[in-house]
VOSE-593197 format. One record per residue (C-alpha): residue in one letter; residue number from 0; x, y, z. Coordinates in steps of 0.2 Angstrom, whole numbers. Layout:
<nodes>
NODE   residuo   num      c1      c2      c3
NODE         a   NUM       X       Y       Z
...
</nodes>
This chain:
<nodes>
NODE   residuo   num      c1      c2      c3
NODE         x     0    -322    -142     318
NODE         x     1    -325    -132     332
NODE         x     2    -313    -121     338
NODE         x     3    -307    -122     357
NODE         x     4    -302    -108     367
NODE         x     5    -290    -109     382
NODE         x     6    -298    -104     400
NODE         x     7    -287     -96     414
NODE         x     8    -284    -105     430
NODE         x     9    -275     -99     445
NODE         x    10    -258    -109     451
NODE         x    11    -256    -115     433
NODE         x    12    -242    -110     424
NODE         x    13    -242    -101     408
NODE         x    14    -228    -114     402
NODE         x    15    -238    -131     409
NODE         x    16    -252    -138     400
NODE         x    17    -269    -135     409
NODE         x    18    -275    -152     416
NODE         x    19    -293    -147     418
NODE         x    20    -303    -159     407
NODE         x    21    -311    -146     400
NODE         x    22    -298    -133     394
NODE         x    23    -289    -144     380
NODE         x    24    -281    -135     364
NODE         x    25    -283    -134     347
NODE         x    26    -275    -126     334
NODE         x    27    -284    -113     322
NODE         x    28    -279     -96     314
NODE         x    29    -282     -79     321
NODE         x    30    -293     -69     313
NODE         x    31    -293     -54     305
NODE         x    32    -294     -37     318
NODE         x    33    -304     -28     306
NODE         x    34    -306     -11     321
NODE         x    35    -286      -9     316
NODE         x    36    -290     -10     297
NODE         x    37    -285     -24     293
NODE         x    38    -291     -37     283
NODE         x    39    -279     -55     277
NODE         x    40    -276     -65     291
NODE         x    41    -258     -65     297
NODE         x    42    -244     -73     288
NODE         x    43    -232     -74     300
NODE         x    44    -240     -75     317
NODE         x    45    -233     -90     326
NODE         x    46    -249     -90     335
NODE         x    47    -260    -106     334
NODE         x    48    -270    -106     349
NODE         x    49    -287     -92     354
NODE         x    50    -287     -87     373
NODE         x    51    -304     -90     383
NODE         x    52    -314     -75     389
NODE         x    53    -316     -58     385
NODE         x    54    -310     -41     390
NODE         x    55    -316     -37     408
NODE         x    56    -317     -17     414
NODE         x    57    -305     -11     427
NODE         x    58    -311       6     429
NODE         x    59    -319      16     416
NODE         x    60    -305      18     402
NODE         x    61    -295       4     408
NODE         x    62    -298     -16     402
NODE         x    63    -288     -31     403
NODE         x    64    -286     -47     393
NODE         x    65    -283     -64     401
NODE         x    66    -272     -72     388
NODE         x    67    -255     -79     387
NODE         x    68    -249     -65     399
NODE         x    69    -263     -50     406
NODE         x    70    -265     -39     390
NODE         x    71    -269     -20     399
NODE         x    72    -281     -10     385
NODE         x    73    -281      10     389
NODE         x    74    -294      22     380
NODE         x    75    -294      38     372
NODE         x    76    -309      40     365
NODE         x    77    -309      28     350
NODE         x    78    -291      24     351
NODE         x    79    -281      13     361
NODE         x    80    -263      11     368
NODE         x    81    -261      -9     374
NODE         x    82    -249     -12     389
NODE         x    83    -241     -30     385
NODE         x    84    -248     -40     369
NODE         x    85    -248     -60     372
NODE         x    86    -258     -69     358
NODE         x    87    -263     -52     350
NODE         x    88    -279     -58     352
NODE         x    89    -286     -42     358
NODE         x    90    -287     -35     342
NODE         x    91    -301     -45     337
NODE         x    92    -311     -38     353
NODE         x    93    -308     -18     350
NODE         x    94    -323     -16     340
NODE         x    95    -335     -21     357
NODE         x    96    -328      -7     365
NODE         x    97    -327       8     351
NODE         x    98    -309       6     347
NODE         x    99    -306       9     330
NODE         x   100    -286      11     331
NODE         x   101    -271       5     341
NODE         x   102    -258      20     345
NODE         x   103    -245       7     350
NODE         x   104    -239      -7     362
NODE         x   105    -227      -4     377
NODE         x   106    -218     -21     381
NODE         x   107    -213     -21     400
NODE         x   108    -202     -37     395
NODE         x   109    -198     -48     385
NODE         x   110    -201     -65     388
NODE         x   111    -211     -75     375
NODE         x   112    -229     -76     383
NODE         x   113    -229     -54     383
NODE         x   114    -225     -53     366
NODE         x   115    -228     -69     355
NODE         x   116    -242     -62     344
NODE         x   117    -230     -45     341
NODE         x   118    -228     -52     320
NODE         x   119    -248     -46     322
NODE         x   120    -245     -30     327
NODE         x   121    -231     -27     314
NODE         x   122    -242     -33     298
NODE         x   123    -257     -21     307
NODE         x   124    -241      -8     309
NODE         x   125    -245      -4     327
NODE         x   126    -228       0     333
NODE         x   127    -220     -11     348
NODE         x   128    -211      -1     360
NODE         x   129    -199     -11     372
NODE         x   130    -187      -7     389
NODE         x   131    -173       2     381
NODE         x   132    -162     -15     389
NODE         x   133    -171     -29     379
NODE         x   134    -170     -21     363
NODE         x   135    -158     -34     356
NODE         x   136    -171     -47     363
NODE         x   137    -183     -42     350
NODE         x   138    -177     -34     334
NODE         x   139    -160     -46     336
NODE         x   140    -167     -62     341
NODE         x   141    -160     -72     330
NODE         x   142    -146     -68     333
NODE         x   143    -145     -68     353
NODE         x   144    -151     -89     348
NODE         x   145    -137     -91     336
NODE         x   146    -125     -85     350
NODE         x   147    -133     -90     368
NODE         x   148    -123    -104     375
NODE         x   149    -131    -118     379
NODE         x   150    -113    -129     384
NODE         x   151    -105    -125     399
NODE         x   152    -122    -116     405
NODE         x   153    -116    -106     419
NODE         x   154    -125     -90     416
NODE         x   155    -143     -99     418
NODE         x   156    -155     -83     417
NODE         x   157    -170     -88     407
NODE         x   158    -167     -77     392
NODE         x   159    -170     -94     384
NODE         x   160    -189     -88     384
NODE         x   161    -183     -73     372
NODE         x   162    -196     -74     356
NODE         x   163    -188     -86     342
NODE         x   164    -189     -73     325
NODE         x   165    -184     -54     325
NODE         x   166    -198     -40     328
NODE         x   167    -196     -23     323
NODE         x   168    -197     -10     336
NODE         x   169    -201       8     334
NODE         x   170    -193      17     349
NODE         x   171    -186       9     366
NODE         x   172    -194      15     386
NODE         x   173    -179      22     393
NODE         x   174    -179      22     411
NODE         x   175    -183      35     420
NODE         x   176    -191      45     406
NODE         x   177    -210      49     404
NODE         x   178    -221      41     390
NODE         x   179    -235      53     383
NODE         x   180    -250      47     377
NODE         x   181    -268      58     375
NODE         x   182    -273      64     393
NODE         x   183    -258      50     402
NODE         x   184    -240      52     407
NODE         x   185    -232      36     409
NODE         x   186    -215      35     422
NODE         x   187    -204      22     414
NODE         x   188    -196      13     428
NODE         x   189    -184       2     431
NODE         x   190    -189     -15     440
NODE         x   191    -176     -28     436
NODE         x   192    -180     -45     443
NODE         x   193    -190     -57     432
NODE         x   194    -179     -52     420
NODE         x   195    -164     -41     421
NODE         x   196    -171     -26     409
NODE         x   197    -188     -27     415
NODE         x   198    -197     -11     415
NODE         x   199    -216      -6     427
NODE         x   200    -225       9     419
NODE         x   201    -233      20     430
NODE         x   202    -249      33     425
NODE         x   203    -265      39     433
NODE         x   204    -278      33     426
NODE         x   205    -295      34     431
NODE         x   206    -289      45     446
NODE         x   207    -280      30     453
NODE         x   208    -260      30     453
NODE         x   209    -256      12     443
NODE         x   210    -241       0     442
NODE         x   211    -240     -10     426
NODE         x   212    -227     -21     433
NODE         x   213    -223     -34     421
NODE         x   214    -219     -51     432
NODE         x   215    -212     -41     446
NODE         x   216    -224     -47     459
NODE         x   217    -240     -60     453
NODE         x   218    -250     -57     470
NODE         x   219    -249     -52     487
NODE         x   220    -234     -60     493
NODE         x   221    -231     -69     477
NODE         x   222    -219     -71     462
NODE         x   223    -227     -82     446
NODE         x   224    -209     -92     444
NODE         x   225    -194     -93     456
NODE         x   226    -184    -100     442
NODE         x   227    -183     -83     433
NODE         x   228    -174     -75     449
NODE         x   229    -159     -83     444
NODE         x   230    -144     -78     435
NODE         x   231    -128     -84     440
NODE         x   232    -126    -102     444
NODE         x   233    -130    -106     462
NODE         x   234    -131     -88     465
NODE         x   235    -147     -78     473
NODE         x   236    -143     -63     460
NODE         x   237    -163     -60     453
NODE         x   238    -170     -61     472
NODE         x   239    -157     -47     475
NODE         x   240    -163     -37     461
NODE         x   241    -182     -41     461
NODE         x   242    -181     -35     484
NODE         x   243    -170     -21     477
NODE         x   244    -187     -16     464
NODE         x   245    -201     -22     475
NODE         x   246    -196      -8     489
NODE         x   247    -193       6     474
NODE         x   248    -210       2     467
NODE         x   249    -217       0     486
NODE         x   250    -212      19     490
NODE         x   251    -218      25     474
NODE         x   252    -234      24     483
NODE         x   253    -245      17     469
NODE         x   254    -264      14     472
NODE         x   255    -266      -1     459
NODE         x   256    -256     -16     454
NODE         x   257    -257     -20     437
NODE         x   258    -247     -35     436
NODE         x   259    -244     -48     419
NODE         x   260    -249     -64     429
NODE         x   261    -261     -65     441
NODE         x   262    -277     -50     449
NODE         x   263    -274     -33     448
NODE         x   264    -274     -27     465
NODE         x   265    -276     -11     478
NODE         x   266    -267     -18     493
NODE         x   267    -250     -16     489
NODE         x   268    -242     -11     505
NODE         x   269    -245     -26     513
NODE         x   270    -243     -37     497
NODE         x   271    -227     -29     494
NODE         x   272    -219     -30     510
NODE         x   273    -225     -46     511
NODE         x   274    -216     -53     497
NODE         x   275    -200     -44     501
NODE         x   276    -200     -54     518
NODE         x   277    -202     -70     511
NODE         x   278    -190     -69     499
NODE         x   279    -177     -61     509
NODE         x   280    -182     -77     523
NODE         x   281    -176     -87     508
NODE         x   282    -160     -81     505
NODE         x   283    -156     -80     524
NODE         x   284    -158     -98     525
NODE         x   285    -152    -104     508
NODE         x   286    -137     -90     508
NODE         x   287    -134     -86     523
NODE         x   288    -124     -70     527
NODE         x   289    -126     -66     508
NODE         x   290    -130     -47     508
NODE         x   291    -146     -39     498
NODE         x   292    -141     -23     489
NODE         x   293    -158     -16     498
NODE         x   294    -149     -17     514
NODE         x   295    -136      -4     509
NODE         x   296    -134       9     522
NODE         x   297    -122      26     519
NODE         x   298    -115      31     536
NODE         x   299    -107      47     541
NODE         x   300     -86      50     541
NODE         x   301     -86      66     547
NODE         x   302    -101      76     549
NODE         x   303    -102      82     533
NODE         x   304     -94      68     524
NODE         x   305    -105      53     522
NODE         x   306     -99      38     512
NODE         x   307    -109      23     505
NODE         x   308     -95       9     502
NODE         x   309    -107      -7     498
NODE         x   310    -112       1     483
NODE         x   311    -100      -7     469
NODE         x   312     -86       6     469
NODE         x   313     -90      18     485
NODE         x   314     -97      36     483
NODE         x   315     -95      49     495
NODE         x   316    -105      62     497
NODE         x   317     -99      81     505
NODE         x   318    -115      90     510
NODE         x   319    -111     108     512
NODE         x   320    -124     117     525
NODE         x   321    -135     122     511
NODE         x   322    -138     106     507
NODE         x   323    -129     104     491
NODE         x   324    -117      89     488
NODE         x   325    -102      87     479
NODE         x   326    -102      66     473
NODE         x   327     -85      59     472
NODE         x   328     -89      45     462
NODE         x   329    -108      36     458
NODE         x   330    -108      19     453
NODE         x   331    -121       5     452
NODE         x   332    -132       1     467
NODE         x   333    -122     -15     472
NODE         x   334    -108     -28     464
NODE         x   335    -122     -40     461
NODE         x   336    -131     -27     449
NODE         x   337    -117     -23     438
NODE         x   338    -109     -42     441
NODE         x   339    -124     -49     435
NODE         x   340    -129     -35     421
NODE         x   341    -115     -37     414
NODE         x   342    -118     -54     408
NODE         x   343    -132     -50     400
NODE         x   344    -126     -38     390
NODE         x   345    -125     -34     372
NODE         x   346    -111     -28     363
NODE         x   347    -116     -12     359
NODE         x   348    -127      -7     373
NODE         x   349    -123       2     389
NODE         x   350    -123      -4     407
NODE         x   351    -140      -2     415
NODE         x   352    -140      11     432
NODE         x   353    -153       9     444
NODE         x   354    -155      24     455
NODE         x   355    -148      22     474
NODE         x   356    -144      29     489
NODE         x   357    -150      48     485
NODE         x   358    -167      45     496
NODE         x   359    -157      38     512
NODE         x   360    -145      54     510
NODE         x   361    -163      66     508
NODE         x   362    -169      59     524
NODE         x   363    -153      55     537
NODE         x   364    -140      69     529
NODE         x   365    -149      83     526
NODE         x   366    -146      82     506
NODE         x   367    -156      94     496
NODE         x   368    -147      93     479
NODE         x   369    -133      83     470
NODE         x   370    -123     100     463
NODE         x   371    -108      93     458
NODE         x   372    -101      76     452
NODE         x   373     -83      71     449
NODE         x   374     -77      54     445
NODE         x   375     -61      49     454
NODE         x   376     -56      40     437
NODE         x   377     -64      34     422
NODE         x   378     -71      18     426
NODE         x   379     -89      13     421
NODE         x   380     -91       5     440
NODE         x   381     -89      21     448
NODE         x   382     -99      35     435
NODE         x   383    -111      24     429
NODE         x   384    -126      35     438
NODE         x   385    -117      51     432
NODE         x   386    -128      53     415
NODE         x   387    -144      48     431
NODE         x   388    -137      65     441
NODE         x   389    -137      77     424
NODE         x   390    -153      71     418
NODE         x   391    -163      70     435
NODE         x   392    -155      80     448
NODE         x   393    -146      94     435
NODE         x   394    -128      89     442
NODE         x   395    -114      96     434
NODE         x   396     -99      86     431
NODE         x   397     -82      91     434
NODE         x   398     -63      81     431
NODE         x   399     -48      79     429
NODE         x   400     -43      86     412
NODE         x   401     -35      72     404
NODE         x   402     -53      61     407
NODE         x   403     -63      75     397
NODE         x   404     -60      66     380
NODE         x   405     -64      50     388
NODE         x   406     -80      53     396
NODE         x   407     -87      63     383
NODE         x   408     -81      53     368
NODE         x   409     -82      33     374
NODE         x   410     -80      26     358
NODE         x   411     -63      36     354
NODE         x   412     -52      22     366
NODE         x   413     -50       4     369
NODE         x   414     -48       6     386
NODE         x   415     -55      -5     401
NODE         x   416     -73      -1     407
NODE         x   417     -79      13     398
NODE         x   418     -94      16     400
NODE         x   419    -104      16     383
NODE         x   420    -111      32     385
NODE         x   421    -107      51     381
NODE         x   422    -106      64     399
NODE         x   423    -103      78     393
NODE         x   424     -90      89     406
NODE         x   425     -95     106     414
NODE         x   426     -76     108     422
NODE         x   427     -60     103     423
NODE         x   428     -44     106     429
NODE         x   429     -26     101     430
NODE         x   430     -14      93     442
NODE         x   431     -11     102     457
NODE         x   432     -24     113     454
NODE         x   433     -33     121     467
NODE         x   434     -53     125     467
NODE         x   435     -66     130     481
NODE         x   436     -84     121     481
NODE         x   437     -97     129     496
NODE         x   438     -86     130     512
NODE         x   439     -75     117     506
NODE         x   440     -57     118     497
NODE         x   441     -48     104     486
NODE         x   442     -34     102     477
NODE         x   443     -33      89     461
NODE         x   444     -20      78     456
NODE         x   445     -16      66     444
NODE         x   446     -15      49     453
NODE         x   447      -9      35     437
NODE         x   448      -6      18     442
NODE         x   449     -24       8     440
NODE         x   450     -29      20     426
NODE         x   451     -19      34     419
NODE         x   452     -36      42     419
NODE         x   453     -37      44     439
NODE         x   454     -35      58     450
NODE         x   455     -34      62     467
NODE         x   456     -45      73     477
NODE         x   457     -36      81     495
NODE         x   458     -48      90     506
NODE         x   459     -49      97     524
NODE         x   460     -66      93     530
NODE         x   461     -72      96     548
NODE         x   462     -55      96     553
NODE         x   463     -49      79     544
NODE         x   464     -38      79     531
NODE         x   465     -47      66     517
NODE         x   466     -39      60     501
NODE         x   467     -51      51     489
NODE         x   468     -39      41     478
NODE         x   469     -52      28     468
NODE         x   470     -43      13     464
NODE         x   471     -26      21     468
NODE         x   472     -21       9     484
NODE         x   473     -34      -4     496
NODE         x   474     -34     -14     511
NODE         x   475     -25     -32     503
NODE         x   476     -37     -45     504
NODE         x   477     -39     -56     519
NODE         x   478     -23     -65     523
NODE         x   479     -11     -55     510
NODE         x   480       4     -50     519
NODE         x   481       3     -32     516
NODE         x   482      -8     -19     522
NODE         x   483     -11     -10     506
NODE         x   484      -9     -16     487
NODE         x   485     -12      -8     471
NODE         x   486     -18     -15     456
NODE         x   487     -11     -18     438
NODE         x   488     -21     -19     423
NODE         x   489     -12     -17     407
NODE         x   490     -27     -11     397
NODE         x   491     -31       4     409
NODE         x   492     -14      12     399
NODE         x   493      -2       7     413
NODE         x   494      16      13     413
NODE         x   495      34       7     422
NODE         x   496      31      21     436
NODE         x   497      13      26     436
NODE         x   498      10      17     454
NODE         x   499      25      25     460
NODE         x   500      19      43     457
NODE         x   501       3      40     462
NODE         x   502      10      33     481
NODE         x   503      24      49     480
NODE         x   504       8      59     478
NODE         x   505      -3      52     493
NODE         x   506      13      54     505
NODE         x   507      16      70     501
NODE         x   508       0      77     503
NODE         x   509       1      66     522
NODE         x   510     -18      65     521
NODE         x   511     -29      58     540
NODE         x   512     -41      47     531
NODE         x   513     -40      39     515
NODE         x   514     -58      38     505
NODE         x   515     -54      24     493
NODE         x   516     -63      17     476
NODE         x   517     -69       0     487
NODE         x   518     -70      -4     506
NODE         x   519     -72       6     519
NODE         x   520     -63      23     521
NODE         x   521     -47      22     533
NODE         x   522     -33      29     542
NODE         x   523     -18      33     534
NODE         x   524      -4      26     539
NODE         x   525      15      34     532
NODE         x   526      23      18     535
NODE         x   527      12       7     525
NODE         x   528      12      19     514
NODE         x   529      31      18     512
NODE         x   530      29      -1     511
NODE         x   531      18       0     496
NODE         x   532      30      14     488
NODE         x   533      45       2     493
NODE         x   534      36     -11     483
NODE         x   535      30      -2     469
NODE         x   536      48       4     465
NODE         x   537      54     -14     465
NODE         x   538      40     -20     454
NODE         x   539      46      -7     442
NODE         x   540      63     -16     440
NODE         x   541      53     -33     437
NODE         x   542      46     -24     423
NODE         x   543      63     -15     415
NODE         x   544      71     -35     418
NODE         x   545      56     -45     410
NODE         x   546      52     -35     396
NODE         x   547      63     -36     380
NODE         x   548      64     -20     375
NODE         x   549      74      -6     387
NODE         x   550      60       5     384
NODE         x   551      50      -7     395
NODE         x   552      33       4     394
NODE         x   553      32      -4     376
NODE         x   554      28     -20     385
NODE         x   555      14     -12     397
NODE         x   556       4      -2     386
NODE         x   557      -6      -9     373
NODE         x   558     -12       6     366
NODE         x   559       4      14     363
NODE         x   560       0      15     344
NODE         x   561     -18      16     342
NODE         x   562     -32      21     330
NODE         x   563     -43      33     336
NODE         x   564     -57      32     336
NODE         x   565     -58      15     342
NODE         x   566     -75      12     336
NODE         x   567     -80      23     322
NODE         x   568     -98      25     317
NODE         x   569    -100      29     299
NODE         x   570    -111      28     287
NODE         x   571    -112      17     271
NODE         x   572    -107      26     255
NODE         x   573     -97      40     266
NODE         x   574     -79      47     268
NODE         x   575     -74      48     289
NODE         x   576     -58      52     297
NODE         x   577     -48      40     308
NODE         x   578     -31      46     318
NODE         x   579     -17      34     320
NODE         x   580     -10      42     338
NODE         x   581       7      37     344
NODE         x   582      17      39     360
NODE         x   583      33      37     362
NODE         x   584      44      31     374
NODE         x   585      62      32     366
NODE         x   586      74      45     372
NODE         x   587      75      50     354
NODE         x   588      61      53     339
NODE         x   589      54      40     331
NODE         x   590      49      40     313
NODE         x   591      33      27     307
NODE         x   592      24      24     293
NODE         x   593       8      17     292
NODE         x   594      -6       9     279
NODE         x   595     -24       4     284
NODE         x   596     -28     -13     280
NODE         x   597     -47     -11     274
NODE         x   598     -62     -22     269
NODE         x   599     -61     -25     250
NODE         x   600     -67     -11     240
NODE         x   601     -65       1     253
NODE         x   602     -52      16     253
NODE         x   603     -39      26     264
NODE         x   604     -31      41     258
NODE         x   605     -16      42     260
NODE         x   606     -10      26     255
NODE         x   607       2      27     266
NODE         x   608       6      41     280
NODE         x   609      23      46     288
NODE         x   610      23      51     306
NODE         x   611      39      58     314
NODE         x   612      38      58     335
NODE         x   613      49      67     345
NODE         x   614      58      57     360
NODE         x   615      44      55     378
NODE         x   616      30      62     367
NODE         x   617      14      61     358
NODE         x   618      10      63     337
NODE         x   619      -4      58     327
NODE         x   620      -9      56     310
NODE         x   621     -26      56     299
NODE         x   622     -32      47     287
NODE         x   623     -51      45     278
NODE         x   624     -58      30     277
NODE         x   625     -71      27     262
NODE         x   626     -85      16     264
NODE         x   627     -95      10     246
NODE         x   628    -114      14     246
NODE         x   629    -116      -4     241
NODE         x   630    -108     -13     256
NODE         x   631    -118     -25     262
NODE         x   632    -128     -23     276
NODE         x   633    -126     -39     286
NODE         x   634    -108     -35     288
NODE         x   635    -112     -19     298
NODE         x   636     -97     -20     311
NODE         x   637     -80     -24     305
NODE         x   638     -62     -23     310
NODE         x   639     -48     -11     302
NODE         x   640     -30     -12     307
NODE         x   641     -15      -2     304
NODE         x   642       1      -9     297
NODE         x   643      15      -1     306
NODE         x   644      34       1     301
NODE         x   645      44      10     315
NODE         x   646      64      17     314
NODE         x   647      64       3     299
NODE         x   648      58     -11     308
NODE         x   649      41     -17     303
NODE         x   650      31     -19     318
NODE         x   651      17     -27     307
NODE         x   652      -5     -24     311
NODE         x   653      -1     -19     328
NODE         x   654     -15      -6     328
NODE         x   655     -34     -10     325
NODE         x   656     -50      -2     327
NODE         x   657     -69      -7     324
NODE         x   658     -81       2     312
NODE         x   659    -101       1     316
NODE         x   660    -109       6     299
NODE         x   661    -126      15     298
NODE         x   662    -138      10     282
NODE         x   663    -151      21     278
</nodes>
C-alpha cells in the first residue's frame, strides 16, 4: 500500500483534520534515522502518521521542518541541535544535509504537537531538554493524567494537550540562563502565554538575532489558538501574560521570528505591536476595566522614593543619587501571574518570576543598579524576584534576623507561602537596630501579627518620614467600617498579641507615610491607628475566651511543636537527622517526650527522646531517621509524625513532617 504523507495548509489547525481532498492519512511506521545510528525501528513511538515536505533552508546553518509543529534544525558542522521535535520525523532527513548526529532537542513547550515523537529521540538517546516549568509535564505525565480534574473544571488551561506517557529529560532551560552550543549562545527566556511555562530561545545565527518562540505569536498580528490563553474560568488571565511576553520579546529587538506554527518572519515590530493591540481591543470590550499587567506603572513618593503597587505585593524602590537602589520587597509582575501560576503548579516546584519594572525604573528614575534587597517579611508574593536580583543584577540581600533561617532553608518549616527556593542572606540585623545605606538611615524592627517573620523598616527620606510595614495593617476593603485592618492567618505562626506589638510599634515611631505590602502608600493617621490598636487588644480577649486552654497561644499556633525540617530530603539506604523543636507557652517548664512514627522498616534513634522546656521559651531535640537501601522507589515522598506526651498528658501525633527520598 502506498504510504501518504500529510501536507501543510494555512488556517488549519494542527488539532482539525485537513479537509483538502488530497491530504488524507494513513497509518504507517517511522523509519529508521540511520544519520543518528540507529537502526530497529521504534518501539514505543506513538507516532503513526509521516509529515509532507522536506526541510527548507532559512539561512545557511538554519532549516525548518513543516510537521506537527515547525521543527527548527541548527548546524555545526556535521552535528545538529533540533529546536522543537513533532513527529521526530526529521531524523530521517539528516543525512541530505550531512548531519551525522543530533547534540540534543530544546522543547519551548509542552504541548503534544512539539513533542509527540520525543519516545524517538530517547531510543536514539538524543537528550530532550525542556523549560525548567514543564518538567512534570514530561518526565511525570502520568501522573499529572492520573491527578488532573476533569469534574468541577474550573481551572480550564489546556494542559490537557500534555503528552499521554512519561519522557525522560536530561536537564531543564532555566529562565534567564544561557544555553551553549558550538559557536551559539542561547537566552533562555521566559514568554508565558500559550502555556504558563512556555520558554522562546534567542541566539544569532547566521548574523541575524532570532526568536524561537514556541506559540507566542503564529504571524503578524496573530496567535494559532485563542483557546489556549485561558486559565481561569471566564477570566482573560493567558491574554494578560501572553501581552505581558509579547512586549518583553518586542524590546529584545530580535531581527527574526522563528515561531512553532506558522512563517518565520523579519517584521516583528509591526507584527508585534500589532498583536498586542488586538488582543488588548479584546479584553477592553469583553472585560472591560480589567487591568493588563503590561500597563503597570511605578510612580514617585518622594523624589527618591518610587513605589510600584500594582505588582502583586508592592515594591519600593530608594534611589540614592548614585543611582544604586535599596528594594523593599520584589514580587511577581501582577496578581494575575502568581494567581494564575499558582494553579498550575506542582508540588515540588517553585513559583515562576518573570522579570518586571527594573527597565521603567532605568529610564524614568535614574536607576543604575539594584544594590540591596530586603523582604519586609517572608512571604513568597513579596521576594519571589529576590533569587532574579542575585543572579542578574548582583543584589545582595539583607533581613530581619529571625527570617535568615527561613529564606535560606525553605524546606525547614511549614509555614504559609514560602517560597520553594534557597536565598542565601548577605546581612542582617536585630530589632531596633540601626544601619545607614548611601545617604539614607533606617531603623529595623520586628513587626508580628501577619507573619512572625516581618519587620518593619522607618526611614526619613526627603524630608518624609516612611514606615514600610509589609502586610502589618491596610486600607479595609471598600465599605468595611474601619480604615485600617490587619490580618490573621494561623499558619504564618500567629500569637495572642503579635498584632498588638506590631501597631505599638508603628505609633511609636509616628511615621508621615505608611508604605504598605498592598495598595498604594498613605498618610498616617494616629487616630486610626489607635483604632486598629483599640481593636487588636480586644480581639486578643476573644482569643484568651474561645480558646480552651489559658495559654491561649496553644490554640493559634500550629507549629508550636514541630519537626524540623519539615520536609527532609534524604536519601535511600541513609541515616538523616530530624529535630523535634518546641515552644512553650506555660509560665512554668514543660517536660515531653516523643517517638517518631515511621514507614515500616525504617528506624529512629532514640526510641524515644525526653525534652525538658523552660517556661515562655524554645528547646529542641534530635533524632536520626534510617531509611533502608531497599525502599521502594515509587513511594518517594512520605509522611512521619511525632507522638507527643506533655507534663503526663498525651497530646498523641500532633507533630508531622514530609520526607522526599533520592534513589540513585
Amino acid at each position: 500500500m502506498k504510504k501518504q504523507k500529510i501536507g501543510r495548509r494555512n488556517g488549519v489547525s494542527r488539532r482539525g483534520f485537513l479537509k483538502s481532498a488530497g491530504a488524507g492519512l494513513l497509518a504507517t511506521e517511522c523509519a529508521a534515522a540511520p544519520s543518528t545510528g540507529g537502526t530497529a525501528k521504534p518501539k514505543t513511538s506513538p507516532v503513526r502518521f509521516t509529515p509532507g515536505g522536506g526541510l527548507t533552508q532559512i539561512s545557511p546553518n538554519l532549516y525548518v521542518l513543516r510537521d506537527t509543529c515547525n521543527v527548527y534544525l541548527l548546524k555545526d558542522g556535521n552535528r545538529a541541535l533540533l529546536i522543537d521535535f513533532g513527529s521526530g520525523h526529521v531524523l530521517n532527513l539528516l543525512g541530505q544535509i550531512g548531519v551525522t548526529k543530533v547534540y540534543a532537542i530544546l522543547h519551548t513547550h509542552h504541548h503534544r504537537d512539539q513533542c509527540q515523537g520525543d519516545a524517538r529521540a530517547v531510543e536514539e538517546r538524543i537528550p530532550i531538554h525542556v523549560p525548567a516549568h514543564e518538567r512534570h509535564l514530561f518526565e511525570d505525565a502520568e501522573n499529572f493524567w492520573r491527578n488532573r480534574r476533569v469534574f468541577h473544571l474550573y481551572h480550564v488551561a489546556n494542559d490537557f494537550f500534555t503528552i499521554t506517557h512519561n519522557l525522560p529529560v536530561a536537564d531543564v532551560l532555566r529562565d534567564y540562563e544561557t544555553f551553549r552550543w558550538g559557536p551559539y549562545e542561547f537566552l533562555i527566556y521566559p514568554t508565558p502565554g500559550h502555556t504558563i511555562g512556555s520558554i522562546s530561545l534567542l541566539a544569532t545565527i547566521d548574523g541575524r538575532k532570532t526568536a524561537f518562540t514556541g506559540d507566542l505569536i503564529h504571524s503578524p498580528g496573530k496567535v494559532i489558538t485563542l483557546h489556549d490563553l485561558q486559565y481561569q474560568y471566564m477570566s482573560t488571565d493567558g491574554v494578560d501574560f501572553a501581552t505581558f511576553s509579547l512586549e518583553r520579546m518586542r524590546e529584545l529587538g530580535p531581527q527574526l521570528i522563528c515561531p512553532s506554527h506558522g512563517e518565520p518572519f523579519a517584521s516583528v515590530e509591526a507584527g508585534f505591536t500589532d498583536l498586542i493591540d488586538r488582543m488588548r481591543a479584546w479584553v477592553r470590550a469583553y472585560a472591560p476595566g480589567t487591568p493588563l499587567t503590561l500597563d503597570n506603572q511605578p510612580f514617585a513618593v518622594t523624589p527618591h522614593l518610587v513605589a510600584s503597587y500594582q505588582t502583586t505585593s508592592c515594591f519600593y524602590a530608594v534611589i540614592s543619587d548614585s543611582g544604586k537602589a535599596l528594594f523593599v520587597d520584589y514580587g511577581s509582575a501582577s496578581h494575575n501571574f502568581i494567581d494564575s501560576s499558582l494553579q498550575s503548579l506542582p508540588v515540588h516546584d517553585r513559583l515562576r518570576f518573570i522579570a518586571h519594572t527594573i527597565p521603567l525604573l532605568q529610564a524614568r528614575y535614574g536607576l543604575k543598579s539594584v544594590d540591596v534587597a530586603m523582604p519586609s517579611h517572608m512571604h513568597d508574593d513579596h521576594l519571589n524576584g529576590f533569587p532574579y536580583l542575585v543572579r542578574h543584577h548582583g543584589t545582595k540581600i539583607w533581613c530581619y534576623d529571625n527570617m535568615v533561617d527561613i529564606l535560606e532553608n525553605p524546606r525547614g518549616n511549614n509555614l504559609g507561602c514560602t517560597l520553594a527556593e534557597a536565598i542565601k542572606v548577605d546581612r542582617s540585623f536585630h530589632h531596633g537596630e540601626r544601619f545607614k545605606w548611601e545617604e539614607f538611615e533606617f531603623e529595623i524592627c520586628h513587626l508580628p501579627g501577619h507573619t512572625e517573620f516581618q519587620m518593619a523598616l522607618f526611614a526619613e527620606i526627603d524630608g518624609a518620614h516612611i514606615a514600610f510595614t509589609g502586610d502589618a495593617v491596610h486600607p479595609a476593603d471598600a465599605g468595611a467600617p474601619y480604615q485600617l485592618r490587619h490580618s490573621v492567618i494561623f499558619r504564618n505562626w500567629m500569637e495572642s498579641d503579635s498584632h498588638l506589638r506590631a501597631v505599638r510599634t508603628i505609633l511609636e515611631h509616628a511615621p508621615n507615610i505608611i508604605a504598605p505590602g498592598h495598595t498604594k502608600p498613605y498618610v498616617a493617621n494616629k487616630a486610626d491607628l489607635e483604632d486598629l490598636k483599640r481593636r487588636v487588644e480586644q480581639e486578643g480577649q476573644y482569643f484568651r475566651d474561645v480558646i480552651a486552654d489559658p495559654d491561649a497561644n496553644f490554640g493559634l499556633n500550629p507549629s508550636w511543636a514541630r519537626l524540623y525540617p519539615y520536609q527532609l530530603a534524604a536519601k535511600a539506604g541513609s541515616t538523616s537527622t530530624v529535630e523535634l523543636r518546641v515552644r512553650n507557652y506555660r509560665s512554668k517548664p514543660m517536660h515531653l517526650k516523643a517517638g517518631l512514627v515511621l514507614p515500616h522498616s525504617w528506624k529512629a534513634s532514640p526510641d524515644v527522646a525526653s525534652l525538658d522546656v523552660p517556661a515562655g521559651s524554645d528547646a529542641k531535640t534530635g533524632f536520626s531517621i534510617t531509611i533502608p537501601d531497599s525502599w521502594d522507589p515509587n513511594k518517594a515522598r512520605v509522611a512521619v509524625a511525632a507522638d507527643i506526651v506533655a507534663d503526663e498528658h498525651y497530646l498523641g501525633q500532633i507533630a508531622e513532617g514530609v520526607v522526599d527520598i533520592e534513589f540513585t
